[in-house]
PyMOL commands that place a pseudoatom at each C-alpha (Angstrom):
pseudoatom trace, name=CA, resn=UNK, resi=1, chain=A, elem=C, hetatm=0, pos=[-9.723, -17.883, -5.198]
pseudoatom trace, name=CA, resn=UNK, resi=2, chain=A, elem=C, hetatm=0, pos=[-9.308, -21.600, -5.641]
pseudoatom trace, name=CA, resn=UNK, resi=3, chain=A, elem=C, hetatm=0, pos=[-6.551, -23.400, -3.191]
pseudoatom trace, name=CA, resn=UNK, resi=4, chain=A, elem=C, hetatm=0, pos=[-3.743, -24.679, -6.071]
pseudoatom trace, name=CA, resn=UNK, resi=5, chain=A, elem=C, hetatm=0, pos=[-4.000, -20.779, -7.222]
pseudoatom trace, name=CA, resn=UNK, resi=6, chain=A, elem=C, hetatm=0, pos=[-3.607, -18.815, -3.736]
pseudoatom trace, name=CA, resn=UNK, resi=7, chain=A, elem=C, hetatm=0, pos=[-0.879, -21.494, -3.140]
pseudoatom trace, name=CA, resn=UNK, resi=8, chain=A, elem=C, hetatm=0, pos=[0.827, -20.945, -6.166]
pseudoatom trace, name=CA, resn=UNK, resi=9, chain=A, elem=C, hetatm=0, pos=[0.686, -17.116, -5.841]
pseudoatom trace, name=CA, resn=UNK, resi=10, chain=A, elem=C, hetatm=0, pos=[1.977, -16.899, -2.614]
pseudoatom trace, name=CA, resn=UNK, resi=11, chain=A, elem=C, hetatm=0, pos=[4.620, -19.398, -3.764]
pseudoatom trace, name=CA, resn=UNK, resi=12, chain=A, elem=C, hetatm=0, pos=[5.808, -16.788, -6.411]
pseudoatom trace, name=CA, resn=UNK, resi=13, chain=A, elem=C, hetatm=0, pos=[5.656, -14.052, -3.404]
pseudoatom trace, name=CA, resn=UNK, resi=14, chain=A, elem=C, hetatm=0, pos=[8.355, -16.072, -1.236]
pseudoatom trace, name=CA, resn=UNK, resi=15, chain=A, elem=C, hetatm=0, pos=[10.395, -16.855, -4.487]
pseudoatom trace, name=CA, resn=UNK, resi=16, chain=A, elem=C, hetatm=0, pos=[10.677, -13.106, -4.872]
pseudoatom trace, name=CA, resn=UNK, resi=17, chain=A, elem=C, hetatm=0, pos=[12.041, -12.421, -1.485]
pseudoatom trace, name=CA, resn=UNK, resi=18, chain=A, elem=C, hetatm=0, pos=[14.938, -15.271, -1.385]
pseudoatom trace, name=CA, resn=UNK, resi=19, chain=A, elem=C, hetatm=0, pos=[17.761, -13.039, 0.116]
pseudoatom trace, name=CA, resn=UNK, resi=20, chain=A, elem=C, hetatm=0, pos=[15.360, -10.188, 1.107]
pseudoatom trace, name=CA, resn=UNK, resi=21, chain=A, elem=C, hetatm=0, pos=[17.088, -8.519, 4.369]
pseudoatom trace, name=CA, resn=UNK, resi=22, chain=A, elem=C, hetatm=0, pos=[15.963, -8.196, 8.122]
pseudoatom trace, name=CA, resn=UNK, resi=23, chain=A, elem=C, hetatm=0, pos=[13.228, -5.912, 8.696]
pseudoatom trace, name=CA, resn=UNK, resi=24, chain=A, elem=C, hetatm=0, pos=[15.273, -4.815, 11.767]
pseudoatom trace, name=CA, resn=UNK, resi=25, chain=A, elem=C, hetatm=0, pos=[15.054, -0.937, 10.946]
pseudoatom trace, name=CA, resn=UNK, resi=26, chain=A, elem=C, hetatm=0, pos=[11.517, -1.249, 8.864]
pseudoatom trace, name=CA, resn=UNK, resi=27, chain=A, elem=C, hetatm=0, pos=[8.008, -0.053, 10.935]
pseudoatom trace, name=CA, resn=UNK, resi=28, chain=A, elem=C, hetatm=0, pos=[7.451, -3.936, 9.302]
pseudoatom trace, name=CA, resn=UNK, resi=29, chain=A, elem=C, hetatm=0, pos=[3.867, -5.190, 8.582]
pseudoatom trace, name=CA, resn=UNK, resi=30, chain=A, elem=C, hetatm=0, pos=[3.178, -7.942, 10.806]
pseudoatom trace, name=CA, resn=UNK, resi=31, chain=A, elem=C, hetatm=0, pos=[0.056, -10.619, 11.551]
pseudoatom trace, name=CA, resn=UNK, resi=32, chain=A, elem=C, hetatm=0, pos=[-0.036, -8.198, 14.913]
pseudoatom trace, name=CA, resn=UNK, resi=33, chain=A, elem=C, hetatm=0, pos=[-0.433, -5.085, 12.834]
pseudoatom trace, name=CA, resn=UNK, resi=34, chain=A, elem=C, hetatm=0, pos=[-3.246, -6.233, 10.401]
pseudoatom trace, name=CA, resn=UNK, resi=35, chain=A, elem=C, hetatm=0, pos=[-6.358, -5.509, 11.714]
pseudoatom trace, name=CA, resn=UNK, resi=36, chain=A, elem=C, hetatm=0, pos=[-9.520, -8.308, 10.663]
pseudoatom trace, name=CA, resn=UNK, resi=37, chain=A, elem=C, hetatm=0, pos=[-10.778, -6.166, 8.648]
pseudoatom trace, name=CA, resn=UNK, resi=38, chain=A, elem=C, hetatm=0, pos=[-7.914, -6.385, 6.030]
pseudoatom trace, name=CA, resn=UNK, resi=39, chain=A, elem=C, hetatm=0, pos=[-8.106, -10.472, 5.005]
pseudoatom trace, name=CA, resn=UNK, resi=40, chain=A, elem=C, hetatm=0, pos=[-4.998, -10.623, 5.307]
pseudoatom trace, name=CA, resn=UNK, resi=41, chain=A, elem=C, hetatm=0, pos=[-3.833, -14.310, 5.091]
pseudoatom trace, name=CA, resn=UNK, resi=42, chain=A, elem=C, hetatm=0, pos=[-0.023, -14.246, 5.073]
pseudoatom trace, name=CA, resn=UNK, resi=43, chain=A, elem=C, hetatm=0, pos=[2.499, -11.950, 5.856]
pseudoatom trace, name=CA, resn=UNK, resi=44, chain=A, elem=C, hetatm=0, pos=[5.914, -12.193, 3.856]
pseudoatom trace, name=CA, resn=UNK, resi=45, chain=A, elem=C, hetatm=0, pos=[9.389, -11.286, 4.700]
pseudoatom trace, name=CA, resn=UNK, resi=46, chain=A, elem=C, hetatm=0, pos=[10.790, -7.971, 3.239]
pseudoatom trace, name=CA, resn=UNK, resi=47, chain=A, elem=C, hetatm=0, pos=[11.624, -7.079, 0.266]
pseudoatom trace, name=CA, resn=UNK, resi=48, chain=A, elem=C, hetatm=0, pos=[14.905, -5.440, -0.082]
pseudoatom trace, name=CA, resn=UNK, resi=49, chain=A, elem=C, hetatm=0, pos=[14.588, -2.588, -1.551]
pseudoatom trace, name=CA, resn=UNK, resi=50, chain=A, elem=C, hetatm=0, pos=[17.925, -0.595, -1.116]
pseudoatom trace, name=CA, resn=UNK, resi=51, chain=A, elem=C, hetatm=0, pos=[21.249, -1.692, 0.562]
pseudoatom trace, name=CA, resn=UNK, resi=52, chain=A, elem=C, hetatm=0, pos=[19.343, -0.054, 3.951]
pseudoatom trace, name=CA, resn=UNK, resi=53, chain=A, elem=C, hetatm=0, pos=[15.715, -0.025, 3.620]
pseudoatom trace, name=CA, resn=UNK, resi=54, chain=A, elem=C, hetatm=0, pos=[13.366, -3.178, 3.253]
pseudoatom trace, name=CA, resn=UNK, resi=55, chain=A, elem=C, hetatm=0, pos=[8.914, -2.583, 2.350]
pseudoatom trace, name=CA, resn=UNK, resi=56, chain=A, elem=C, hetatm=0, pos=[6.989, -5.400, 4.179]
pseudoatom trace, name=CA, resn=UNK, resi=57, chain=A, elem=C, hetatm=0, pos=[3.831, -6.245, 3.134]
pseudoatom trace, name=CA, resn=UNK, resi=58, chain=A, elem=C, hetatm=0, pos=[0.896, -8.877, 3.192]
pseudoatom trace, name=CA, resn=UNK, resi=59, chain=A, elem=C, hetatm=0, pos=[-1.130, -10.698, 0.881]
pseudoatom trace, name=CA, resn=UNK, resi=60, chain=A, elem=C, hetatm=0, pos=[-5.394, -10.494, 0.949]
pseudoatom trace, name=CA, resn=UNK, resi=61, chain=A, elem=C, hetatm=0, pos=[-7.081, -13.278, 0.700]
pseudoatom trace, name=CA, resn=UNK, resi=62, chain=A, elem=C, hetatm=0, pos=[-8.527, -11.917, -2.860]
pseudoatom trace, name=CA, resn=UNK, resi=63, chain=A, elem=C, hetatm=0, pos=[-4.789, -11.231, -4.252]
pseudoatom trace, name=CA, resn=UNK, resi=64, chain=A, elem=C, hetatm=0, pos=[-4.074, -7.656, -2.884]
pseudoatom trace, name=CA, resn=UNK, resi=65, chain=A, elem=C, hetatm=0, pos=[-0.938, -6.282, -1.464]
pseudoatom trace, name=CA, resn=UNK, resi=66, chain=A, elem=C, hetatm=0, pos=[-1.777, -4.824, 1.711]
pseudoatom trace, name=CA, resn=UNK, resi=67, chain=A, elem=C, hetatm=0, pos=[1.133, -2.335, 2.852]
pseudoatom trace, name=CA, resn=UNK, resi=68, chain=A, elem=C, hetatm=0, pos=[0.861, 0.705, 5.303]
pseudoatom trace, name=CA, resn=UNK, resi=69, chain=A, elem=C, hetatm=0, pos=[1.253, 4.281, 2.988]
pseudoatom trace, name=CA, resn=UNK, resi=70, chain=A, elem=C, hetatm=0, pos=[4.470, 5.158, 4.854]
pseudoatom trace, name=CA, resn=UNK, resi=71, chain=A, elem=C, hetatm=0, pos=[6.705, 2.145, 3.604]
pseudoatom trace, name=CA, resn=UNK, resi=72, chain=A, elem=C, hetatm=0, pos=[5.439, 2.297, 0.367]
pseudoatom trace, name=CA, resn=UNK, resi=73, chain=A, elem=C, hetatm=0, pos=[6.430, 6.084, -0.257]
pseudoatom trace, name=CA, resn=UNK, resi=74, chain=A, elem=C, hetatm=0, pos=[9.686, 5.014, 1.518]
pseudoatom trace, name=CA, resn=UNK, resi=75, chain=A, elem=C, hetatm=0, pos=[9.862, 2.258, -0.993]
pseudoatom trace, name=CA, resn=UNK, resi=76, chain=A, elem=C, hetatm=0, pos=[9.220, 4.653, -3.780]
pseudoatom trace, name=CA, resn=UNK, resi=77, chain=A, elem=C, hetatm=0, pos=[11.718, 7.267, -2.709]
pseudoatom trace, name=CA, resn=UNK, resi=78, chain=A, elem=C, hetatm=0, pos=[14.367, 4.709, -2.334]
pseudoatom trace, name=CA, resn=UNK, resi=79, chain=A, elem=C, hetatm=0, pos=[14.387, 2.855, -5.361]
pseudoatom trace, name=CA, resn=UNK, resi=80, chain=A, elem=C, hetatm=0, pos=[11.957, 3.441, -7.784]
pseudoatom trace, name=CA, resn=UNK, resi=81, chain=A, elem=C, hetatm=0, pos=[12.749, 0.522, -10.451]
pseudoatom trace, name=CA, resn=UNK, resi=82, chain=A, elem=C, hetatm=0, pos=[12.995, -1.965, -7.612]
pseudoatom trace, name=CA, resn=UNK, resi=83, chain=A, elem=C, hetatm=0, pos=[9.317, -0.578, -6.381]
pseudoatom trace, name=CA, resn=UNK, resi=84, chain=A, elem=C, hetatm=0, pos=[7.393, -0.146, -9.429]
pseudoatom trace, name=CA, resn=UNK, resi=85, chain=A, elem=C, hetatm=0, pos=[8.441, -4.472, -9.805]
pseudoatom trace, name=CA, resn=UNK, resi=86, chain=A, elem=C, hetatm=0, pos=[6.504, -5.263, -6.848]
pseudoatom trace, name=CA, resn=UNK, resi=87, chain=A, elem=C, hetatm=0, pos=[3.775, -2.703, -6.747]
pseudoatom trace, name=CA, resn=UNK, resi=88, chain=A, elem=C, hetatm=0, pos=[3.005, -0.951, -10.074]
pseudoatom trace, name=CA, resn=UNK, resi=89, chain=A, elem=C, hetatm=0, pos=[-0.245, -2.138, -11.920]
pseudoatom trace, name=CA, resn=UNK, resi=90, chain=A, elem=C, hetatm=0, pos=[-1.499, -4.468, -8.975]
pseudoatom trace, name=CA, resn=UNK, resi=91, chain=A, elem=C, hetatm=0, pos=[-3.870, -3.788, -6.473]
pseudoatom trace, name=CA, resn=UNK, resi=92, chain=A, elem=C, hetatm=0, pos=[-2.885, -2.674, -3.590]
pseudoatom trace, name=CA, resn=UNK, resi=93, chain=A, elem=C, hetatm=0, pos=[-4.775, -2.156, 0.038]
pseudoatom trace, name=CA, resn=UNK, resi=94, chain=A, elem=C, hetatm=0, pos=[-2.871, 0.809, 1.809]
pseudoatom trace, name=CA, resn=UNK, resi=95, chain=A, elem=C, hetatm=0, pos=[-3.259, 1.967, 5.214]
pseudoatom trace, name=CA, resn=UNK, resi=96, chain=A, elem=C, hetatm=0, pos=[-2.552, 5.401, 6.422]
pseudoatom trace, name=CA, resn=UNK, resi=97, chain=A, elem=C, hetatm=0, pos=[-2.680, 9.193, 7.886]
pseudoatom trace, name=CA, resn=UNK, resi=98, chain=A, elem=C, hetatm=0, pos=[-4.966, 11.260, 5.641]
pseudoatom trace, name=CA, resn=UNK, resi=99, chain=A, elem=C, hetatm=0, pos=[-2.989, 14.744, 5.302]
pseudoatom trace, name=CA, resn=UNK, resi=100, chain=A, elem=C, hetatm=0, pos=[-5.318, 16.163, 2.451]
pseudoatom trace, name=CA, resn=UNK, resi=101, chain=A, elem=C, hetatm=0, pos=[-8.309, 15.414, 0.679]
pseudoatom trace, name=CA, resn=UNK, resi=102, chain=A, elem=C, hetatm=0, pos=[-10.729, 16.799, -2.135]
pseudoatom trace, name=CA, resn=UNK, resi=103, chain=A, elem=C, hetatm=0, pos=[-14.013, 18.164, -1.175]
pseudoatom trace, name=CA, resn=UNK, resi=104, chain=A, elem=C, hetatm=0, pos=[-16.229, 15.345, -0.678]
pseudoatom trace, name=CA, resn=UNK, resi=105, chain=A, elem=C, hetatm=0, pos=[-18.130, 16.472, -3.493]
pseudoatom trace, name=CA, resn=UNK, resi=106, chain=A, elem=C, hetatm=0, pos=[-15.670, 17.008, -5.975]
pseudoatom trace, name=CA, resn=UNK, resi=107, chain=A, elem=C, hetatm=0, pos=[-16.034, 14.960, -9.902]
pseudoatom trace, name=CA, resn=UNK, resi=108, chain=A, elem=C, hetatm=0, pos=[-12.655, 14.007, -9.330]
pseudoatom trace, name=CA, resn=UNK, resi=109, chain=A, elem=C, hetatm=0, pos=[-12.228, 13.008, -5.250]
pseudoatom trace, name=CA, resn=UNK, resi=110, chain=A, elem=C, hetatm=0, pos=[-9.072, 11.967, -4.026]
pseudoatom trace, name=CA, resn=UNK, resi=111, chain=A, elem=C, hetatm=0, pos=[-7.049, 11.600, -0.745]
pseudoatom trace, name=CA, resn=UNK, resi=112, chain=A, elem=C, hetatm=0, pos=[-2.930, 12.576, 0.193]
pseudoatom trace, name=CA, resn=UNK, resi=113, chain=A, elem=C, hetatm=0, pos=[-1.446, 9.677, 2.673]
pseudoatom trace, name=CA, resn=UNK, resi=114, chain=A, elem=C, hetatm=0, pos=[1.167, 10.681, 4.794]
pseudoatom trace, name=CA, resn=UNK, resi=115, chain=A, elem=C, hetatm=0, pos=[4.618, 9.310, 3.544]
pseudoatom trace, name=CA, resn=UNK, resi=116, chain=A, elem=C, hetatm=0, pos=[7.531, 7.838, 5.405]
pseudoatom trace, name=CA, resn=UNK, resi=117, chain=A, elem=C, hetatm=0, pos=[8.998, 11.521, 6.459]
pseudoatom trace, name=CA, resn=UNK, resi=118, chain=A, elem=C, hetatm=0, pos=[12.225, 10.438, 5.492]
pseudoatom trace, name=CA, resn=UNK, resi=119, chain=A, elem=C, hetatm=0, pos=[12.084, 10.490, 1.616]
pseudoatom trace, name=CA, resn=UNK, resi=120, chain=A, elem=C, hetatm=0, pos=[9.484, 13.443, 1.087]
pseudoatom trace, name=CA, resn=UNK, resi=121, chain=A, elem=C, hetatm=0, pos=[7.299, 11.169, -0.886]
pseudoatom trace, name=CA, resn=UNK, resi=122, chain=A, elem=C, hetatm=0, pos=[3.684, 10.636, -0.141]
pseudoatom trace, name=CA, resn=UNK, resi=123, chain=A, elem=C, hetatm=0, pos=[0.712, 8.157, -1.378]
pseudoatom trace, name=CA, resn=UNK, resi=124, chain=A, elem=C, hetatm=0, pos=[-1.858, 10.086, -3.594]
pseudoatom trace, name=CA, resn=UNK, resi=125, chain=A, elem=C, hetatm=0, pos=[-4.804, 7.889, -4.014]
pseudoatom trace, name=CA, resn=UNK, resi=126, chain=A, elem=C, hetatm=0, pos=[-7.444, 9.033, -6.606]
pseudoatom trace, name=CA, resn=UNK, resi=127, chain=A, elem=C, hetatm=0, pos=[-11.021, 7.774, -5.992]
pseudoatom trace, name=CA, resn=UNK, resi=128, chain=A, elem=C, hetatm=0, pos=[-14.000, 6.707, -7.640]
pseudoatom trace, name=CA, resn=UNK, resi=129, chain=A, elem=C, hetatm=0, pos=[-16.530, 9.247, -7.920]
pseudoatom trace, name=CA, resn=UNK, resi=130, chain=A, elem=C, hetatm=0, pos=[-18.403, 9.351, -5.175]
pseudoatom trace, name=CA, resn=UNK, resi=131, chain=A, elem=C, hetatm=0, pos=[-16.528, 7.637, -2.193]
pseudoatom trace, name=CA, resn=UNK, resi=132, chain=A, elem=C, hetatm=0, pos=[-16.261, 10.777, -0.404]
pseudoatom trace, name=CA, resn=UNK, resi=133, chain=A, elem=C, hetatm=0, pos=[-20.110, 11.565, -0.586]
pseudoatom trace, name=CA, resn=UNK, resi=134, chain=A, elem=C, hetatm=0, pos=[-21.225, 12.019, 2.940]
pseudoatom trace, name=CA, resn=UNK, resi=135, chain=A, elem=C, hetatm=0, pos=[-17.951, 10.350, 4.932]
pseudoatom trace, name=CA, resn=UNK, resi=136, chain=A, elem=C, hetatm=0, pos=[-16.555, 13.041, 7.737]
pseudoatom trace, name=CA, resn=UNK, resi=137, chain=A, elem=C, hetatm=0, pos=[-12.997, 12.075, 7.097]
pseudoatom trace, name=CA, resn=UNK, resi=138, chain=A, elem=C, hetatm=0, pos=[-10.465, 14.731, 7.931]
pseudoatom trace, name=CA, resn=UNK, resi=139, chain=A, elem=C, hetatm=0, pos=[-6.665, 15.190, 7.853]
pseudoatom trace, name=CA, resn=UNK, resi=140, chain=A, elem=C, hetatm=0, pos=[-5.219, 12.811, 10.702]
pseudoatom trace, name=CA, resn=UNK, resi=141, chain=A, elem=C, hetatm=0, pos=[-7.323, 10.282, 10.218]
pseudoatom trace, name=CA, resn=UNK, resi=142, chain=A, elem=C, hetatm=0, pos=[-6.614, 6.795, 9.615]
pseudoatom trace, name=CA, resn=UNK, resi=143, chain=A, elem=C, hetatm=0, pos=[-8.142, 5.511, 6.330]
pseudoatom trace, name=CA, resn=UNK, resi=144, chain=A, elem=C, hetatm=0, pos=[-7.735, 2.218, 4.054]
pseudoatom trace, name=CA, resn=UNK, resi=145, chain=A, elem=C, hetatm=0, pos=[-7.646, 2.906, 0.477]
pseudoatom trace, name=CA, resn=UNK, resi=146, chain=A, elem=C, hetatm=0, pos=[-8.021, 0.195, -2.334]
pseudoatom trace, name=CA, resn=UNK, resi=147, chain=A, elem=C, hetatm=0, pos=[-6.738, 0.364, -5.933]
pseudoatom trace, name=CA, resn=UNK, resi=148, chain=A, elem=C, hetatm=0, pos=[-4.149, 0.051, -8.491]
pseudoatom trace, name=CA, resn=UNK, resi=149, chain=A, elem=C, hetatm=0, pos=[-0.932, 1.179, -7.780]
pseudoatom trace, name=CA, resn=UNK, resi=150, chain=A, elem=C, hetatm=0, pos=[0.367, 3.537, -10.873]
pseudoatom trace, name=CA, resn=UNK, resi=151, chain=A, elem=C, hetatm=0, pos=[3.808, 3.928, -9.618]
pseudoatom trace, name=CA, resn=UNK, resi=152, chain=A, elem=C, hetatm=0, pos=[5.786, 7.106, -9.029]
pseudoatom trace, name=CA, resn=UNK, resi=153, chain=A, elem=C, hetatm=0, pos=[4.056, 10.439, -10.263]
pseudoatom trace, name=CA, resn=UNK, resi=154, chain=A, elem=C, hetatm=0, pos=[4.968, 14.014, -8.069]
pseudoatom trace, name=CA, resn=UNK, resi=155, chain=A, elem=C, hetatm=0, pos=[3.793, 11.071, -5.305]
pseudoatom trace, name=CA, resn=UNK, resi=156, chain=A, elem=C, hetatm=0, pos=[3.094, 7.471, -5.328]
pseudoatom trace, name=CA, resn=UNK, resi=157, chain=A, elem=C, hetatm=0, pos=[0.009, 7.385, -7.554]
pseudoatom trace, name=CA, resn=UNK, resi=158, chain=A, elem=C, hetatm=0, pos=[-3.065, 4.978, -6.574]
pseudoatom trace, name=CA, resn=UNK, resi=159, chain=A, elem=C, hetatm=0, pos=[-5.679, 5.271, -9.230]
pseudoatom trace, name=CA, resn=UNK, resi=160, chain=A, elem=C, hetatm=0, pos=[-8.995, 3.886, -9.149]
pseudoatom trace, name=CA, resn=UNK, resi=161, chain=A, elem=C, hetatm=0, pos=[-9.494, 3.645, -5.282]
pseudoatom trace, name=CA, resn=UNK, resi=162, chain=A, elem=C, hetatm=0, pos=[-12.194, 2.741, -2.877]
pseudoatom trace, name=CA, resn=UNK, resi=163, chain=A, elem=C, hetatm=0, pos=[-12.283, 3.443, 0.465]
pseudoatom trace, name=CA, resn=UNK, resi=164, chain=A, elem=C, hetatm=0, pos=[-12.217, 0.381, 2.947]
pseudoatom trace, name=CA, resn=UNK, resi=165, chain=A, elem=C, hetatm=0, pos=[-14.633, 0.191, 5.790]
for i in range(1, 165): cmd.bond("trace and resi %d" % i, "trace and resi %d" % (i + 1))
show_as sticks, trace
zoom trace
């Protein structure tokens, strides 16, 4: 991505948190909490998304919203409307605690991401066929999942996905 465009999208990021809260209560995203492997380049202050709850997230280098499963399903069980602005139809890179999975095998393979606890809510991430195929992943693992975000289903729905390595 060309300099004048990342500049210019991260420049609409930070116009759409003027007046976002403190992330004094939020398990926040930070530069300390992104690993290398997630190209993250910039972190951005939180988005308010209820009068007590704020979802902090960063930007890849390629365009994607990184954000760790458990504040977006807390984002999604707060205010849907308010999430489905900032997340729904983008890609997203989340990060977090498988609970269940698909056989690796199956035509359809997909993963469930722990949520926040709080609002019940977790991240379901459907997968390309395939990404499952001889991985040993099993529930309380850590995994990175890539794809579109499709908003609130029974759970927060990301279709599409890849596993990140």
């Amino acid at each position: 991505m060309g300099r004048r465009r990342r500049a210019w999208c991260l420049a609409v990021i930070l116009l759409a948190t003027a007046g976002a809260a403190s992330a004094q209560d939020v398990d926040a995203v930070t530069s300390a909490s992104i690993d290398a492997t997630t190209g993250a380049s910039a972190t951005v202050d939180p988005i308010q998304i209820s009068d007590n709850f704020s979802v902090a997230y960063a930007v890849n280098d390629d365009g994607a919203l990184f954000v760790l499963a458990a504040d977006l399903a807390g984002a999604y069980g707060r205010d849907e409307l308010q999430s489905d602005a900032l997340f729904k139809g983008k890609i997203v890179q989340v990060k977090g605690v498988v609970e269940k999975m698909s056989k690796p095998d199956a035509a359809r393979p997909w993963l469930t991401l722990a949520g926040d606890g709080e609002s019940g809510k977790t991240v379901r991430c459907s997968l390309r066929a395939g990404q499952l195929a001889g991985k040993t992943i099993h529930a309380g693992d850590t995994v990175q999942v890539r794809g579109v975000c499709d908003g609130m289903k029974l759970s927060v729905s990301v279709q599409d996905g890849e596993l990140v390595e």
